[in-house]
LUMVOVO-47218 format. One record per residue: residue number from 1; x, y, z of N, C-alpha, C in turn. Coordinates in steps of 0.1 Angstrom, whole numbers, plus 5000, padded with zeros to 4 digits. Each point is the difference from the previous one (the first is absolute). Example, Ala and Ser with C-alpha at 12.3 -4.5 7.8 and 13.67 -1.06 7.14 Angstrom:
nr: 1	n.xx: 5132	n.yy: 4943	n.zz: 5078	ca.xx: 4991	ca.yy: 5012	ca.zz: 5000	c.xx: 5009	c.yy: 5012	c.zz: 5000
nr: 2	n.xx: 4996	n.yy: 5011	n.zz: 4993	ca.xx: 5009	ca.yy: 5011	ca.zz: 5000	c.xx: 4992	c.yy: 5011	c.zz: 5008
This chain:
nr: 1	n.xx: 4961	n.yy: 3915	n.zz: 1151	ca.xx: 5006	ca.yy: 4989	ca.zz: 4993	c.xx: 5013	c.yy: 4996	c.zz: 5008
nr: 2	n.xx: 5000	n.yy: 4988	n.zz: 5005	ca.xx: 5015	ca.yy: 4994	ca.zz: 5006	c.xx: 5012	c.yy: 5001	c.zz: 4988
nr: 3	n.xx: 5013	n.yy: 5001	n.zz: 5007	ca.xx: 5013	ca.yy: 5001	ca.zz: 4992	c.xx: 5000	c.yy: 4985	c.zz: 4993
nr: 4	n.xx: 5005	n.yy: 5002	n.zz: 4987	ca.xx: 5000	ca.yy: 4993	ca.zz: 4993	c.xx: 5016	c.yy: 4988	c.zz: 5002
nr: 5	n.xx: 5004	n.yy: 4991	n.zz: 5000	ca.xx: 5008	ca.yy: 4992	ca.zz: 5004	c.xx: 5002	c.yy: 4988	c.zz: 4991
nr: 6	n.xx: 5010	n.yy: 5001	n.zz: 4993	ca.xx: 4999	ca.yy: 4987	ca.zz: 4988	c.xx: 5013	c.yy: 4992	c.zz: 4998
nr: 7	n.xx: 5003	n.yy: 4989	n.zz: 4999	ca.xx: 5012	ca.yy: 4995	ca.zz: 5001	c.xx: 4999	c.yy: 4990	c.zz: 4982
nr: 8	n.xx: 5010	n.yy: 5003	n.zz: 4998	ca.xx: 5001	ca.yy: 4990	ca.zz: 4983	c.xx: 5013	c.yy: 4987	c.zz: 5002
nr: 9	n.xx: 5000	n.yy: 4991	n.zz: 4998	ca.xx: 5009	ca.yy: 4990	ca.zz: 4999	c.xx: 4996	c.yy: 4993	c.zz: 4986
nr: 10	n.xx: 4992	n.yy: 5005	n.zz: 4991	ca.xx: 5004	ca.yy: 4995	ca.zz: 4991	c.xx: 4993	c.yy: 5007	c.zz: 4990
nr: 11	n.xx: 5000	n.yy: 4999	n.zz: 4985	ca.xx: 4997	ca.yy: 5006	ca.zz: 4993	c.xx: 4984	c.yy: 5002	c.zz: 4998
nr: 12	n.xx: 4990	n.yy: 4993	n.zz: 5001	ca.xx: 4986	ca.yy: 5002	ca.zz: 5002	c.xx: 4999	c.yy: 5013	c.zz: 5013
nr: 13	n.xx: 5005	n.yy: 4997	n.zz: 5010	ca.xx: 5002	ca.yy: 5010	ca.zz: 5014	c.xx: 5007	c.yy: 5013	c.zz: 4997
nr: 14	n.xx: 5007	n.yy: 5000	n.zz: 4988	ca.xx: 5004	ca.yy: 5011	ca.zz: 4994	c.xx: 4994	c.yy: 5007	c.zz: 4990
nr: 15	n.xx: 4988	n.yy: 4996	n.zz: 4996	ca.xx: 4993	ca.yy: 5001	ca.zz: 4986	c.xx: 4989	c.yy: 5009	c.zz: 5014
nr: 16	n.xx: 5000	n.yy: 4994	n.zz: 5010	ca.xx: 4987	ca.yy: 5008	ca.zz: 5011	c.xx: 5005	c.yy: 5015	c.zz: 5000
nr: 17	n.xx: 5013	n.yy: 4997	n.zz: 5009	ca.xx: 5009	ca.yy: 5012	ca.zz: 5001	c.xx: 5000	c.yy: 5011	c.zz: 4993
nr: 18	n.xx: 5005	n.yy: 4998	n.zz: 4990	ca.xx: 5000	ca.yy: 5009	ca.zz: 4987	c.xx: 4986	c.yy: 5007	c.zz: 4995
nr: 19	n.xx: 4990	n.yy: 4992	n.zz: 5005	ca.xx: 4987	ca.yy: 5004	ca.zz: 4992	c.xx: 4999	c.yy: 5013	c.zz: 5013
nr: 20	n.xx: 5002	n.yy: 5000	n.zz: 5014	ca.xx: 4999	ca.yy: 5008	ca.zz: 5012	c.xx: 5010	c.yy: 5013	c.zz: 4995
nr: 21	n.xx: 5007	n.yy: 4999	n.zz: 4997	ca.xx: 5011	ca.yy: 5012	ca.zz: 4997	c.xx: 5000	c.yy: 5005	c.zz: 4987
nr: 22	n.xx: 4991	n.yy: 4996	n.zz: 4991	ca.xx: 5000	ca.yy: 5003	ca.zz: 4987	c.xx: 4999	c.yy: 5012	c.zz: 5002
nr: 23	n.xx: 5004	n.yy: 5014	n.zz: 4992	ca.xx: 4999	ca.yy: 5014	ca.zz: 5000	c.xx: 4998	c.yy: 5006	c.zz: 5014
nr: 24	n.xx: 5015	n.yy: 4996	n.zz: 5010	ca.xx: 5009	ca.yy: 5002	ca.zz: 5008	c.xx: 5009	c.yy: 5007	c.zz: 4994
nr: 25	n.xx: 5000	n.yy: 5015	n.zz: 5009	ca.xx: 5007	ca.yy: 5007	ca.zz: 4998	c.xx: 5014	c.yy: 5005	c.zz: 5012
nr: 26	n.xx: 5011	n.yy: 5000	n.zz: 4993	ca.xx: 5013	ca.yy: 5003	ca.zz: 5011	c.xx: 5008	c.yy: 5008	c.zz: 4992
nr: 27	n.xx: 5010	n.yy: 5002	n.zz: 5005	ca.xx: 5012	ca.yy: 5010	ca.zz: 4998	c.xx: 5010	c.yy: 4989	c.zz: 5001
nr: 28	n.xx: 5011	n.yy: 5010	n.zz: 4989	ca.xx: 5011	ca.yy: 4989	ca.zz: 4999	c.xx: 5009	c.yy: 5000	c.zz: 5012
nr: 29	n.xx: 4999	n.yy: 5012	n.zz: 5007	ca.xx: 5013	ca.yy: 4994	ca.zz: 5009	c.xx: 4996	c.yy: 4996	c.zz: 5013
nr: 30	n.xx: 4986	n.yy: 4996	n.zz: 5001	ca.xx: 4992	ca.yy: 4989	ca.zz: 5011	c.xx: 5007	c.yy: 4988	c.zz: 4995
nr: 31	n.xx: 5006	n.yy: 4993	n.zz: 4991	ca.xx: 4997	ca.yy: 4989	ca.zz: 4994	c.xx: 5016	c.yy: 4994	c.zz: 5007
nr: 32	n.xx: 5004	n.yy: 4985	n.zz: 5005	ca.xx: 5007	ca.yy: 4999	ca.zz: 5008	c.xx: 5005	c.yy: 4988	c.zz: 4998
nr: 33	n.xx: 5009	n.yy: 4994	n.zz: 4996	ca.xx: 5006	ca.yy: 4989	ca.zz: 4998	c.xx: 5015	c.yy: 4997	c.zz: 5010
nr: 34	n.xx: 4997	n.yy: 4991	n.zz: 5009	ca.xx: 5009	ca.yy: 4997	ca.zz: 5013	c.xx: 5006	c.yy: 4982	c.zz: 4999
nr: 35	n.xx: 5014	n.yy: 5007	n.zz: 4991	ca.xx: 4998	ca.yy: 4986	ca.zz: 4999	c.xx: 5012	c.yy: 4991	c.zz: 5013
nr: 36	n.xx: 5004	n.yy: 5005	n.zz: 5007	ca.xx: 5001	ca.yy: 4991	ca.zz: 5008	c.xx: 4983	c.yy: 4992	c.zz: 5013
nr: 37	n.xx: 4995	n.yy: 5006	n.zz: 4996	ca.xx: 4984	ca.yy: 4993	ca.zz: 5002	c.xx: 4995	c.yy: 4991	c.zz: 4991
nr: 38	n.xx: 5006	n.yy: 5004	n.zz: 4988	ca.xx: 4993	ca.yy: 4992	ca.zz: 4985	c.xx: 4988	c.yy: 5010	c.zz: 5004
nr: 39	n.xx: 4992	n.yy: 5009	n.zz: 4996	ca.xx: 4987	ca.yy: 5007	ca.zz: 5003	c.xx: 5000	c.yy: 5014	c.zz: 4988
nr: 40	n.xx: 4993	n.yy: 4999	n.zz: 4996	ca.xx: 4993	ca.yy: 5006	ca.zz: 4991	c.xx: 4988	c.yy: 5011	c.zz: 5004
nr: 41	n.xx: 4999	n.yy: 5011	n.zz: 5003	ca.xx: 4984	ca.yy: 5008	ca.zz: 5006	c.xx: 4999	c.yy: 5012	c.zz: 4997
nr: 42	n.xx: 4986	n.yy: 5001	n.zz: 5000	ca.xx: 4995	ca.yy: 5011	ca.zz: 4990	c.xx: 4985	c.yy: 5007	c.zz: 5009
nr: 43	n.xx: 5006	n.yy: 5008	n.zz: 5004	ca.xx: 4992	ca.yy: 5007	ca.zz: 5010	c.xx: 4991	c.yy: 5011	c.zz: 4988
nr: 44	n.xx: 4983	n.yy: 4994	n.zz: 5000	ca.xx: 4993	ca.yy: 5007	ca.zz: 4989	c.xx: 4985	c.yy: 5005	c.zz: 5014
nr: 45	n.xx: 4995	n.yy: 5008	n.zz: 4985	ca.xx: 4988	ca.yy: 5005	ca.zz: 5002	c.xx: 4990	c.yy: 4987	c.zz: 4989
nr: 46	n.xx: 4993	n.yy: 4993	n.zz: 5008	ca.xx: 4992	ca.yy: 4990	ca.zz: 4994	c.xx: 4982	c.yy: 5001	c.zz: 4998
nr: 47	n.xx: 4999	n.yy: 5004	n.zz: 4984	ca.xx: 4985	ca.yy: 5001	ca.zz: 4999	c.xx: 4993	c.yy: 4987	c.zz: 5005
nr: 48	n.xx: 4991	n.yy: 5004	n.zz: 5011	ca.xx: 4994	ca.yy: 4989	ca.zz: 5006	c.xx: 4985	c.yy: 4996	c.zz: 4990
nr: 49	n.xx: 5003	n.yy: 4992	n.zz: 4990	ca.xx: 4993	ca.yy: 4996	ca.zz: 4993	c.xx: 4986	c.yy: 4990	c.zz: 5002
nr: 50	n.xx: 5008	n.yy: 4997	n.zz: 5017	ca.xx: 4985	ca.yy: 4988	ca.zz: 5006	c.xx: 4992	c.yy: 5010	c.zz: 5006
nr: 51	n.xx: 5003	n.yy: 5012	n.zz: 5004	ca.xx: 4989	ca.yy: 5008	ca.zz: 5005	c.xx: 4987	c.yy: 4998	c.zz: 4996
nr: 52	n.xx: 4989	n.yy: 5001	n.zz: 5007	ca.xx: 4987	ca.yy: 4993	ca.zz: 4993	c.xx: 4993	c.yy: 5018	c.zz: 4992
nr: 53	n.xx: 4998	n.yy: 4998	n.zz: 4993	ca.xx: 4994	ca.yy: 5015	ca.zz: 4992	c.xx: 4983	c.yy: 4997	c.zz: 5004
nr: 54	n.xx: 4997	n.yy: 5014	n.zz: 5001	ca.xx: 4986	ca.yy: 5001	ca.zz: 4998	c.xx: 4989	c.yy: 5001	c.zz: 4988
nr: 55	n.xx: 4985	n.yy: 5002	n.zz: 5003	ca.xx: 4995	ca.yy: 5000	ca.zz: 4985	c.xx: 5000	c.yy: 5005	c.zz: 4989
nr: 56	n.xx: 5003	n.yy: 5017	n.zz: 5009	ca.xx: 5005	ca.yy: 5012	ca.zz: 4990	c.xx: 5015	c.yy: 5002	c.zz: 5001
nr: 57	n.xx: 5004	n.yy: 4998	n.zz: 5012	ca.xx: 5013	ca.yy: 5007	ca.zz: 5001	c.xx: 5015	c.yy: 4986	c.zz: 5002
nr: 58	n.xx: 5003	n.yy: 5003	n.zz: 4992	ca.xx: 5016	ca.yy: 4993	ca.zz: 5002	c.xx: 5008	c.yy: 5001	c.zz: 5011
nr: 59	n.xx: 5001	n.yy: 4990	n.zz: 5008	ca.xx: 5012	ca.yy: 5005	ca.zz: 5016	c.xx: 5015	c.yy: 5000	c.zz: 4994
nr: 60	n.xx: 5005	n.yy: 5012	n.zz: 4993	ca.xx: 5013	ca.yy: 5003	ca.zz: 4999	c.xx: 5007	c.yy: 5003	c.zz: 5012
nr: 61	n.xx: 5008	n.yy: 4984	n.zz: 4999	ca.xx: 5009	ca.yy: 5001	ca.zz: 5015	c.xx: 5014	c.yy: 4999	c.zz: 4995
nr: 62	n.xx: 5008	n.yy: 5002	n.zz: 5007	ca.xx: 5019	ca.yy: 4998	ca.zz: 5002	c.xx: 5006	c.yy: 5000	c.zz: 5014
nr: 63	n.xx: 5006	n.yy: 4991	n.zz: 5001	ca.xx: 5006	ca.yy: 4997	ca.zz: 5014	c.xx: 5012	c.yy: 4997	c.zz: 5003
nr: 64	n.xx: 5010	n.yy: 4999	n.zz: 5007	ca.xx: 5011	ca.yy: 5003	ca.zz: 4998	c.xx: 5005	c.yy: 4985	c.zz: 5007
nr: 65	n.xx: 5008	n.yy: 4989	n.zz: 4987	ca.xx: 5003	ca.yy: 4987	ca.zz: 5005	c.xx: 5013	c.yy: 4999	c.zz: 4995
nr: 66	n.xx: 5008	n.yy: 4988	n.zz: 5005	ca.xx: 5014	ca.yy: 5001	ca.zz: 4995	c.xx: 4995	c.yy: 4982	c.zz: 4994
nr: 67	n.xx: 5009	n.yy: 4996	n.zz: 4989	ca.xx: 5005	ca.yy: 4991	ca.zz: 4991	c.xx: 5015	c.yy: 4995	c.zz: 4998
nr: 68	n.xx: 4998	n.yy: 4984	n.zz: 5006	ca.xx: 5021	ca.yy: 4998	ca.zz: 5000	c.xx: 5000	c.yy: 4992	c.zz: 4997
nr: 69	n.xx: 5007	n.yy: 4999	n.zz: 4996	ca.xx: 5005	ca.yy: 4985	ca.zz: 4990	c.xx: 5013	c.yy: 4992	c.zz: 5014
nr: 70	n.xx: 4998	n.yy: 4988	n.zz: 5001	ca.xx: 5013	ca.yy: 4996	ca.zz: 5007	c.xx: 5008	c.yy: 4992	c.zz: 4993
nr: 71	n.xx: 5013	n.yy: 4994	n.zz: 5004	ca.xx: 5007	ca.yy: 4988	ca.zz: 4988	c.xx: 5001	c.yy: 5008	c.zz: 4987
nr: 72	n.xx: 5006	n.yy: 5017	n.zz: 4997	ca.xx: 5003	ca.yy: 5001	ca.zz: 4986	c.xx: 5017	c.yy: 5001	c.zz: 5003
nr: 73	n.xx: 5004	n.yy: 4993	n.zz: 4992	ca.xx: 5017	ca.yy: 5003	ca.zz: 4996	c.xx: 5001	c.yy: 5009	c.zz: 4987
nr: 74	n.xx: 4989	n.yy: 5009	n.zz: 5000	ca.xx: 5008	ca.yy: 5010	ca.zz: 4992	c.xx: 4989	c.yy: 5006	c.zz: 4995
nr: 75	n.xx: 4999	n.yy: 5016	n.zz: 4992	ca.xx: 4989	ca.yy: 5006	ca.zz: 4997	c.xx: 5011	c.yy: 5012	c.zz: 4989
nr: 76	n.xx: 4989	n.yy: 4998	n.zz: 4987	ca.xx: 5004	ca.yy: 5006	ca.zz: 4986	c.xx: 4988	c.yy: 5015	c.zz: 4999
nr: 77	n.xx: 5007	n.yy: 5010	n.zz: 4999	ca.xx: 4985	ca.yy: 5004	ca.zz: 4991	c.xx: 5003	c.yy: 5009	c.zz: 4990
nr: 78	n.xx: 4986	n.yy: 5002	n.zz: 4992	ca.xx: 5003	ca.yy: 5005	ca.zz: 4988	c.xx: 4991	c.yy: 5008	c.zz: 4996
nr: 79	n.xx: 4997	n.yy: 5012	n.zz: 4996	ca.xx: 4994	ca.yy: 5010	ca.zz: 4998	c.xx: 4994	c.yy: 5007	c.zz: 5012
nr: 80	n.xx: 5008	n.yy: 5003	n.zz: 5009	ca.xx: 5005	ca.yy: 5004	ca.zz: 5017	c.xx: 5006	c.yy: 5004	c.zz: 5000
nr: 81	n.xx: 4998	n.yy: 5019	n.zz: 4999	ca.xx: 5014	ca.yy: 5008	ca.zz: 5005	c.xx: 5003	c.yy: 5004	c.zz: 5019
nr: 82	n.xx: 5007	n.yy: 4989	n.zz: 4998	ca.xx: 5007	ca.yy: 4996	ca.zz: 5017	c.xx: 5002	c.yy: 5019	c.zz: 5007
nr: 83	n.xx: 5009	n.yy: 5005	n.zz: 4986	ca.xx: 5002	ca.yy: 5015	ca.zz: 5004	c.xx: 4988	c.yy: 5011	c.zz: 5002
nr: 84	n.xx: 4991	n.yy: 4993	n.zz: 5002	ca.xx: 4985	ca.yy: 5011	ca.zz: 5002	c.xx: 4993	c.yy: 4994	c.zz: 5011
nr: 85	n.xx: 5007	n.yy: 5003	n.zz: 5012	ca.xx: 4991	ca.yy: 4991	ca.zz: 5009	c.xx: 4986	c.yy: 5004	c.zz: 5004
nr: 86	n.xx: 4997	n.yy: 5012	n.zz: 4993	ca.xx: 4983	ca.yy: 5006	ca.zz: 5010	c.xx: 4994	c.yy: 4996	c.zz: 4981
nr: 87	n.xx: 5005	n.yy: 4992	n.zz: 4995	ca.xx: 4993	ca.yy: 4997	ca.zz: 4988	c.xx: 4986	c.yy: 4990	c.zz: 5004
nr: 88	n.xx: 4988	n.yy: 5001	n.zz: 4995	ca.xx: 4992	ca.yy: 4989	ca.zz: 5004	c.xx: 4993	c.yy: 4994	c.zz: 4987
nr: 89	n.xx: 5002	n.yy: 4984	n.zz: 5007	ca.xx: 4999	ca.yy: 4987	ca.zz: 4993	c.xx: 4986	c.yy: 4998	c.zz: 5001
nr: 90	n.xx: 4991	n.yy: 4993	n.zz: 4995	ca.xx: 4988	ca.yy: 4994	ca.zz: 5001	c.xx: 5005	c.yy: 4986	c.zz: 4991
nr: 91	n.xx: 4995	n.yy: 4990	n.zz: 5017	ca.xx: 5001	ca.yy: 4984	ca.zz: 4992	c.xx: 4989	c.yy: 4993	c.zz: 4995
nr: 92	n.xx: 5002	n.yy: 4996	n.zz: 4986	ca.xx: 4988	ca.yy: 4992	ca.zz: 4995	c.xx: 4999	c.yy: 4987	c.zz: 5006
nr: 93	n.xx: 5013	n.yy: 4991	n.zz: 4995	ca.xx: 4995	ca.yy: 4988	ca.zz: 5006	c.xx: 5014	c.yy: 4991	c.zz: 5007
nr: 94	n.xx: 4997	n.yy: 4993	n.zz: 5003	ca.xx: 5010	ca.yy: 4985	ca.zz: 5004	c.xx: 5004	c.yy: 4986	c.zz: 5000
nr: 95	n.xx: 5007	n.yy: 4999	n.zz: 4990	ca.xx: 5003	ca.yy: 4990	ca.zz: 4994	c.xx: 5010	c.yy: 4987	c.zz: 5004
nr: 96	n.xx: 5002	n.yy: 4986	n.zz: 5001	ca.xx: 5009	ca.yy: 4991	ca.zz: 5002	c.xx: 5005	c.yy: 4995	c.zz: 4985
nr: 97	n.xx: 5011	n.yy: 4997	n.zz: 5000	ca.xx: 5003	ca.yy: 4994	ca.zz: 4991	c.xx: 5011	c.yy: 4989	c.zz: 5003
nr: 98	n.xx: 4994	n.yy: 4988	n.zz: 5002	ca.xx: 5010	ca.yy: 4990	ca.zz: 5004	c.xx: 5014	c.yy: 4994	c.zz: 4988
nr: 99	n.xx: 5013	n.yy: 5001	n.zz: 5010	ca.xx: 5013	ca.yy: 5002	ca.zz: 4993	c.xx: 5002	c.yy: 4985	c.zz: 5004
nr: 100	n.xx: 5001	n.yy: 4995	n.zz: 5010	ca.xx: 5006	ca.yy: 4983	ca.zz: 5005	c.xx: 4989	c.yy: 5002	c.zz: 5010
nr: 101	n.xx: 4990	n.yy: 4995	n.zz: 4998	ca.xx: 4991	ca.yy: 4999	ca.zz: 5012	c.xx: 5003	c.yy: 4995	c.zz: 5011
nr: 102	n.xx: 5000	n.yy: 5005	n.zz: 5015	ca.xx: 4990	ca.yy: 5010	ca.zz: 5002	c.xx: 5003	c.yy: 5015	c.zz: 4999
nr: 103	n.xx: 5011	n.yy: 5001	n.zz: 4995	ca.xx: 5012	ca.yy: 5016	ca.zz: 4994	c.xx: 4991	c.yy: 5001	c.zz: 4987
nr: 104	n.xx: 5006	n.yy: 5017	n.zz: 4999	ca.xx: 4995	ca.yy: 5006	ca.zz: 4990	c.xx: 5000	c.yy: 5015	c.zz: 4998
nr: 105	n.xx: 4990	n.yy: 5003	n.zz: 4995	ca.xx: 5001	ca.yy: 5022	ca.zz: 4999	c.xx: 4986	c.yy: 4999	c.zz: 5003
nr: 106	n.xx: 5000	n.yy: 5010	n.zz: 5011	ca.xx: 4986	ca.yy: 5009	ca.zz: 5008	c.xx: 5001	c.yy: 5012	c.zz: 4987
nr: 107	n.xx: 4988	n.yy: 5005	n.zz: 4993	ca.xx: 5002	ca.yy: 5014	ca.zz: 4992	c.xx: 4992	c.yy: 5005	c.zz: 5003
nr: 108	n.xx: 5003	n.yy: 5013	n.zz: 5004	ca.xx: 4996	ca.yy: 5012	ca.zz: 5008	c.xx: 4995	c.yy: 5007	c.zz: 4986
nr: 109	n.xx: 4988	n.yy: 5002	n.zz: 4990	ca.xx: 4995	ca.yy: 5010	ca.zz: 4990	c.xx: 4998	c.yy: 5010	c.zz: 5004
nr: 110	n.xx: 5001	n.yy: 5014	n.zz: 4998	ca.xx: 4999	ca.yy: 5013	ca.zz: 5004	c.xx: 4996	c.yy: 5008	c.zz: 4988
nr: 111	n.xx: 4988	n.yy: 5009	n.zz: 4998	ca.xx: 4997	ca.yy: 5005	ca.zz: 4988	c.xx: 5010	c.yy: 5005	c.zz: 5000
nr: 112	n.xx: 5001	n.yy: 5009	n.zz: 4983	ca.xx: 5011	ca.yy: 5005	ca.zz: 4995	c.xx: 5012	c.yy: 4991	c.zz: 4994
nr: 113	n.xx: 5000	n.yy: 4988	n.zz: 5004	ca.xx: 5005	ca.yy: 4988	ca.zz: 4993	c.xx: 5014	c.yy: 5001	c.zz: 5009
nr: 114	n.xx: 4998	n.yy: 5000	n.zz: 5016	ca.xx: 5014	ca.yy: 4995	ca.zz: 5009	c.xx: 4993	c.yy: 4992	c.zz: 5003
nr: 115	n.xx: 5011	n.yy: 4993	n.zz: 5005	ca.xx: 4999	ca.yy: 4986	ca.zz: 5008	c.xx: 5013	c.yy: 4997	c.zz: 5006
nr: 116	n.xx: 4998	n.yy: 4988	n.zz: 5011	ca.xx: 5006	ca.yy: 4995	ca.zz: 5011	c.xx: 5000	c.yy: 4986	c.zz: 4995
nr: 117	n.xx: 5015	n.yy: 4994	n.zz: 5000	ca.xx: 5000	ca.yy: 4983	ca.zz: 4999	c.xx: 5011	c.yy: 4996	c.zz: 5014
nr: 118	n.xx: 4992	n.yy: 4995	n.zz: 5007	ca.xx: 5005	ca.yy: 4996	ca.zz: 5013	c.xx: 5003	c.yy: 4983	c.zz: 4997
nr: 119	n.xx: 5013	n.yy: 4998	n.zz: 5001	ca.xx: 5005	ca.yy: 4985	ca.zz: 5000	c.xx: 4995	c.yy: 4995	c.zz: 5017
nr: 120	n.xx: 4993	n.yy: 4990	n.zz: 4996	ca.xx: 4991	ca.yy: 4993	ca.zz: 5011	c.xx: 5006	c.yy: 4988	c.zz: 5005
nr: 121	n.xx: 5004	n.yy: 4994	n.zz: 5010	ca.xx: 5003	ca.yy: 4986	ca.zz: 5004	c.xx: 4986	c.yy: 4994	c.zz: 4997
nr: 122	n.xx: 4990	n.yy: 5001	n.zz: 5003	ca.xx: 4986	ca.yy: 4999	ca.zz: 5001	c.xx: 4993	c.yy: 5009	c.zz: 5002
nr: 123	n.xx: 4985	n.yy: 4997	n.zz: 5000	ca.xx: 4992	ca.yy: 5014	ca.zz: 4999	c.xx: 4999	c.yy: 5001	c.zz: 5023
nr: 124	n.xx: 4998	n.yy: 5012	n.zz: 5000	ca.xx: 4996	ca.yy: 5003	ca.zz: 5013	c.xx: 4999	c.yy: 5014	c.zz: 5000
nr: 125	n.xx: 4987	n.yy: 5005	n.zz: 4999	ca.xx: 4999	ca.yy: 5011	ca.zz: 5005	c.xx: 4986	c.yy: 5008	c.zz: 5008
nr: 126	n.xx: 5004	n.yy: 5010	n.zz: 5007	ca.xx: 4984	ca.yy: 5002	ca.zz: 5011	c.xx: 4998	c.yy: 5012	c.zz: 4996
nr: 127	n.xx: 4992	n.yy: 5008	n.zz: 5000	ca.xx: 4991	ca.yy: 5006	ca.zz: 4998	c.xx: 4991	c.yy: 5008	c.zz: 5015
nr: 128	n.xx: 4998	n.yy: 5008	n.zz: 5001	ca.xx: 4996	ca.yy: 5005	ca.zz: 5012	c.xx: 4994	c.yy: 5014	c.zz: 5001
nr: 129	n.xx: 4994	n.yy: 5000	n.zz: 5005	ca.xx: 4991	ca.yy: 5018	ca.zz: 5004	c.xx: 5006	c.yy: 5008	c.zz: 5011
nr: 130	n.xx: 5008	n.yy: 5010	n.zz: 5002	ca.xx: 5011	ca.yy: 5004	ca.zz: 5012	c.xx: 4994	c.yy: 5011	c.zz: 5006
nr: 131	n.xx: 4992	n.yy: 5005	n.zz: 4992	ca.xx: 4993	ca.yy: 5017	ca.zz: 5001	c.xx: 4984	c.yy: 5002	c.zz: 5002
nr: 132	n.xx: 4998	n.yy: 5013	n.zz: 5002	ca.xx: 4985	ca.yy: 5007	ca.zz: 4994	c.xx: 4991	c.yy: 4997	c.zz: 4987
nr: 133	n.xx: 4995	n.yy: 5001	n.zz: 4998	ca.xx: 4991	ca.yy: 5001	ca.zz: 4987	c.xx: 4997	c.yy: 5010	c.zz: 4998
nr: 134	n.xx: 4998	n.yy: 5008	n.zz: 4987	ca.xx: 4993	ca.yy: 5011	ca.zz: 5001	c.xx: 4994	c.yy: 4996	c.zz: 4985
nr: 135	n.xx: 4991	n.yy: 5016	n.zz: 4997	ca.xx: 4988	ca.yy: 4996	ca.zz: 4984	c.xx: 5013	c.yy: 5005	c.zz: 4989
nr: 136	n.xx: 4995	n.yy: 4996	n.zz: 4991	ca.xx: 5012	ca.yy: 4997	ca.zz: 4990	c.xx: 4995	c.yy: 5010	c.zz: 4990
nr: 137	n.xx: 5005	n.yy: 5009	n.zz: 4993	ca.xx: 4993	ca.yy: 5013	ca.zz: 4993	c.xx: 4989	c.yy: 4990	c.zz: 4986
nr: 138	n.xx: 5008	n.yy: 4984	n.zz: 4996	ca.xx: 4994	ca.yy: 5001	ca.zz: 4986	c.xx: 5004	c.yy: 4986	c.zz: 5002
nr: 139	n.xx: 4993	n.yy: 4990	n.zz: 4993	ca.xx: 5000	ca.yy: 4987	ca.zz: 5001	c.xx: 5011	c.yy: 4999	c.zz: 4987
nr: 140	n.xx: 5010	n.yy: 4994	n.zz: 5002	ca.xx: 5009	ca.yy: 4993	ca.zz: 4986	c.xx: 4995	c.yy: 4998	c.zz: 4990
nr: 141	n.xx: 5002	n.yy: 5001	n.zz: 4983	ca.xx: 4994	ca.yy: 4997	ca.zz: 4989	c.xx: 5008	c.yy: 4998	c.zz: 4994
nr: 142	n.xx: 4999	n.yy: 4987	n.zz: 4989	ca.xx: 5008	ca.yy: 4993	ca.zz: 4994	c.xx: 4995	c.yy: 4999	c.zz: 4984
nr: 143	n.xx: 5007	n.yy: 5008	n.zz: 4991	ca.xx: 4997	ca.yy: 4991	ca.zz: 4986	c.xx: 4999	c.yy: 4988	c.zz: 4998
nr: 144	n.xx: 4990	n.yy: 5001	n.zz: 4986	ca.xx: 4998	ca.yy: 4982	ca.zz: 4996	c.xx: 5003	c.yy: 5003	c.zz: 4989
């Protein structure tokens, strides 16, 4: 499977994104906010969900991609203990919420009920495959 490579500039392109990184897992003190760059990045382990599965058997993959946001003037979070850095996050999803369009809040969901609100000039962020692949012990599972 080729590395995966995805660029978002706007909120449909971010609705892709997020569905790629859904139950992405990191550590809090990977997580990196530089703001004389304006840059936002989140160096994860990403369940590769497009893997093609077989008849009987599931291809439980994870691969190791980074996720940045560019253009944030500022990043909130909340139910994220900053003081636990070998703590690990699993991200559900990713959200826009336009403030004065094309500005607004990127939200970072994280089970356990943290999150990330990145003040956005606009949306821009890439997505990338940086690493190995290896088999993944257990495919993610979600209540309904």
């Amino acid at each position: 499977m080729t590395a995966l490579k995805l660029l978002a500039l706007d909120e449909d392109d971010l609705k892709v994104v997020s569905a790629h990184v859904q139950d992405a897992v990191m550590k809090v003190g990977d997580l990196q906010f530089l703001p004389a760059a304006k840059r936002f990045v989140l160096p994860m382990n990403r369940f590769a969900w497009e893997a093609k599965s077989g008849f009987l058997r599931r291809h439980n993959e994870r691969r190791q991609a980074v996720l940045h946001f560019d253009r944030v003037l500022g990043a909130k979070t909340s139910g994220i203990r900053r003081d636990r850095p070998d703590e690990v996050l699993s991200l559900l999803a990713v959200s826009f919420v336009a403030i004065n369009a094309p500005a607004g809040l990127v939200e970072l969901i994280f089970s356990g009920g943290g999150t990330i609100m990145l003040d956005v000039e606009c949306i821009e962020a890439r997505l990338a495959d940086v690493g190995g692949a290896w088999q993944a012990s257990a495919r993610p599972l979600h209540k309904v």
